[in-house]
N, C-alpha and C positions, 0 to 999 in steps of 0.2 A: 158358579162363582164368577164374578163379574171383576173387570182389571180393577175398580178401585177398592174391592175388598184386602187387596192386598198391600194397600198405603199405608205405610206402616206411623207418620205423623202428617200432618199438617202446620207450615211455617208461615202465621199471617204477619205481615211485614205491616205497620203501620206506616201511611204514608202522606207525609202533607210536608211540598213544600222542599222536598229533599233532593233536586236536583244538583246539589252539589254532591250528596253522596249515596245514592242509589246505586249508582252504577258498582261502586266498590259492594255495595249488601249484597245485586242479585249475583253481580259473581261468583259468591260463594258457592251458587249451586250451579252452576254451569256445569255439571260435569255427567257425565250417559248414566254411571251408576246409579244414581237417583232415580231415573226412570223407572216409573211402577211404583216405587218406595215410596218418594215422599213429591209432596204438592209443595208449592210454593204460590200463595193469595195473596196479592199486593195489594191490597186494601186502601184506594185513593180515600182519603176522605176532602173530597173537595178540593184539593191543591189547583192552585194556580197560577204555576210555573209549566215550568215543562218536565216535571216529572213524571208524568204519565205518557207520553211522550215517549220516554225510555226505557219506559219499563215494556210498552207493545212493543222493543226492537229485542225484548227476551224473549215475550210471548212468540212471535215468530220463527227466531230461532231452537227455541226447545219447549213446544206446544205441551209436549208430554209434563212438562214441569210446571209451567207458568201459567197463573189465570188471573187474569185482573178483575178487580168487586169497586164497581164507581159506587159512591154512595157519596151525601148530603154531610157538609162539615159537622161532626158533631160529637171531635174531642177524641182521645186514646181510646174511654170506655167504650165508645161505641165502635172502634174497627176491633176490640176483641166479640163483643155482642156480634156484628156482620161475621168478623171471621171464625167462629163456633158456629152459626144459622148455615155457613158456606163448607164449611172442613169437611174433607173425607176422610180425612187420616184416624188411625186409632189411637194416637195421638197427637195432642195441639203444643204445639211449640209458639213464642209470640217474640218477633223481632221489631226493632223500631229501624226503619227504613237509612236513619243514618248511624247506626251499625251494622255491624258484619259479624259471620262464623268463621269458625277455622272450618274446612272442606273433609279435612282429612278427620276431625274429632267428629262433628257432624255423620261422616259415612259409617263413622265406629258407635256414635249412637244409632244410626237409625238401623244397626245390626242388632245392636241390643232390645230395640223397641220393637222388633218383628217378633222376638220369641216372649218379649214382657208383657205381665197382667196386671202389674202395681198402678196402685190409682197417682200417684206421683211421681216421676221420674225425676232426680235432682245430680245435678252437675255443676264443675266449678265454672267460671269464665276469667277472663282479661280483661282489664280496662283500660283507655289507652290515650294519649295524646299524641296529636301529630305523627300516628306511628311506633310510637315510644308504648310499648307494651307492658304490664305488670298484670301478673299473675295473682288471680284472688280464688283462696280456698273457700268453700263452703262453712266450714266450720273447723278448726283447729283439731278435734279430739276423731273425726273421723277420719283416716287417714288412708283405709282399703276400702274397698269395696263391699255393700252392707246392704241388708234389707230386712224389713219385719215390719210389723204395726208403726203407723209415724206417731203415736201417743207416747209410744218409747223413748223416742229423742227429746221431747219434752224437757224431760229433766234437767238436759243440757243446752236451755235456750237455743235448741236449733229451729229457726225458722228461713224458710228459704228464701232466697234474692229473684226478686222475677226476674234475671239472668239466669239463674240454677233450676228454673223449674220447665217440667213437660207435664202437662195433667191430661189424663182420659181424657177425649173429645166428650164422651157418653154425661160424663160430670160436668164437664162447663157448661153445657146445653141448658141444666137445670138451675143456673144461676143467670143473674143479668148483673150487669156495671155500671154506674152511674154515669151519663152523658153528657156532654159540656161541660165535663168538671174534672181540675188538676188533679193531682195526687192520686188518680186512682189504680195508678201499680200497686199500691198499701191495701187496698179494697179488695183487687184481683187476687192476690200473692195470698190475703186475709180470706176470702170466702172459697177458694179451691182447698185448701187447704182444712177449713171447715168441714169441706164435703168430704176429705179422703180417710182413710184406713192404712192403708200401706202405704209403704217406698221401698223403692230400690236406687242407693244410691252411689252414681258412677262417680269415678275421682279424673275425668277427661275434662278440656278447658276449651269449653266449645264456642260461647256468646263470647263478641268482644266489643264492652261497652265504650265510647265514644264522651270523653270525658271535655268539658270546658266550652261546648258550641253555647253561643249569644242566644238567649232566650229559652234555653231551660228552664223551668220549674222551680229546679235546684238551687237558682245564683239568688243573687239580694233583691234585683229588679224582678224574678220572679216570683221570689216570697212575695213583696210588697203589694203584686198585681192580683196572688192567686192566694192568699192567706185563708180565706174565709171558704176556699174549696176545700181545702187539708181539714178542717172542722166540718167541714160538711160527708166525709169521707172517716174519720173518727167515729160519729156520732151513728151513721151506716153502717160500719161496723162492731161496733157495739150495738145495735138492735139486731143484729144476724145474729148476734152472743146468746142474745134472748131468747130468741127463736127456735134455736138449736138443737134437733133432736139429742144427736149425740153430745154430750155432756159432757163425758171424759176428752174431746177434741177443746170443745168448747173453752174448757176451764185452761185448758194449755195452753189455749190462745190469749187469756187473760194479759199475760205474761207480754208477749208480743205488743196487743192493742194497745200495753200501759203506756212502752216507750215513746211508741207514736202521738198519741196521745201526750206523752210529757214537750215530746218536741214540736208541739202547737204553741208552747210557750215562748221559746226561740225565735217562734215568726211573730211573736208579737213585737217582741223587742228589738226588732228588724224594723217592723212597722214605723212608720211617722208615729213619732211621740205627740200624743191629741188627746183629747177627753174623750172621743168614740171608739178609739181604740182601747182604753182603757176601760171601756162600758163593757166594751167587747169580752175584753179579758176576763172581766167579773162575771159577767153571765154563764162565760165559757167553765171558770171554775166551779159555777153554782151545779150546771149541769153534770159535770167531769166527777163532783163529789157528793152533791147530796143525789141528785136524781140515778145516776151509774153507780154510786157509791165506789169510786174506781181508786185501786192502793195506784198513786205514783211515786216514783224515787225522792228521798227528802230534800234534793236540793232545789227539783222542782216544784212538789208544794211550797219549800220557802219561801221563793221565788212568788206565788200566787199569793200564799199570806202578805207578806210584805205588798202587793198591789194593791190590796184592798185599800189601801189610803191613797190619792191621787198625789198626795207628793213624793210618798217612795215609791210608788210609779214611775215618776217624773225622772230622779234619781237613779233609780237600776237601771230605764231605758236606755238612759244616755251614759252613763257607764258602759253598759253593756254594745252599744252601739260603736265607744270611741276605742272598748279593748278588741271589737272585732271587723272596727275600720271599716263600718260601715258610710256612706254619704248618704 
């Protein structure tokens, strides 16, 4: 048996660009315990700043932890693609470089992940500004510690937060994520989840996500820039829906893809109110319901019905735009 059989996950740290908070991520795992356990893959995708830089001043100090993966810019999807091709671990954990873990929940997962064979491991996290921490559960109605089939949780719209989730390494190998393209935590979180059977679900609060940094995905100026990826990330997974051996996963993910999907409409009316964005929208709903035949909540299809004429288009946008203060 060879030392990396014994790795019990793999943490690919996505990284472009984060030399202002790197240093607080790789800290996390600065600590001896780790060693053997668990990897930490810091996945440059191209950055050019100096955060590569500091991340070879961990490599050096704890060889045993740290391994850096240089690769060609090419989006989130692709440092989880590199960081599955690269994992030892027998489980993959996935950070984005300007967050961080708690040390001490972290060393209590990766105790639990030495003796687990669940194809998902799901935990709560924190999200935080400037410091200022809050506490986010997984889901409300799970409140101990649980495992079984994840078709089970279904019922109870649980679907995990790519903060909440660890998946087999073995399972992500046999999936790929779409490249150069936003929104694809909804993709990832969607098709691992596709592929699993079980979970085992801890109530520790280990990821702490990093809320409000300039140029997220997330703000208005990223909707605006990145609208057209979120449908492009929709539309992927609903053709994995298709494809889908298992059937009973499949259908429980219905449920999921619908929201998503409903909050493509969101970003339109974020969008510049224009005539091609309005093409956009119709096409998007022609797809969404005759070709997917996809049930969404009614106040979103209203919302589409109502667009189909370019002047109550015109009208909800900018409604919509002045009650959510949009510029």
């Amino acid at each position: 048996m060879s030392e990396n059989d014994n790795i019990a996950v793999s943490v690919a740290v996505a990284t472009y660009n984060v030399e202002k908070y790197i240093s607080r991520c790789l800290d996390s795992f600065c600590d001896n315990r780790f060693k053997g356990k668990l990897e930490v893959l810091i996945i440059n995708d191209g950055s050019t700043d100096s955060s590569v830089r500091i991340a070879e001043e961990y490599v050096d100090r704890f060889p045993e932890i740290f391994r850096i993966v240089n690769k060609e810019n090419g989006g989130w999807g692709s440092t989880i693609n590199s960081g599955a091709d690269s994992a030892r671990g027998k489980y993959f954990y996935q950070l984005d470089g300007d967050d961080y873990c708690d040390t001490t929940a972290m060393l209590e997962l990766v105790s639990v992940l030495e003796k687990e064979n669940a194809d998902l491991v799901l935990t709560n996290w924190k999200s935080f500004i400037d410091g200022n921490e809050k506490d986010e559960t997984l889901v409300k109605y799970l409140k101990e510690e649980s495992a079984g089939l994840y078709e089970e949780i279904f019922c109870n719209n649980t679907f995990p937060s790519i903060h909440s989730l660890c998946v087999k390494t073995e399972l992500l190998k046999k999936i790929s994520i779409q490249e150069k393209c936003f929104y694809t935590d909804v993709e990832y979180v969607f098709k691992t989840a596709l592929m699993s059977k079980t979970y085992h679900y801890v109530p520790i609060y280990v990821y702490c996500y990093r809320l409000g940094r300039s140029g997220q995905s997330v703000s208005f100026s990223g909707i605006k820039k990145h609208y057209k990826d979120h449908m492009r990330v929709v539309f992927e997974c609903l053709q994995s829906v298709n494809v889908a051996k298992n059937k009973s996963i499949a259908n429980g993910l219905i449920d999921y893809i619908s929201k998503v999907a409903a909050n493509q409409y969101a970003m339109f009316m974020i969008c510049p109110t224009n005539r091609q964005v309005w093409i956009e929208l119709n096409d998007y709903s022609q797809k969404i319901f005759e070709t997917y035949k996809l049930a969404i909540d009614k106040k979103h299809k209203a919302l589409a019905l109502c667009c189909k004429n370019y002047l109550g288009y015109i009208i909800i946008s900018n409604i919509y735009k002045k009650t959510k203060k949009v510029d």
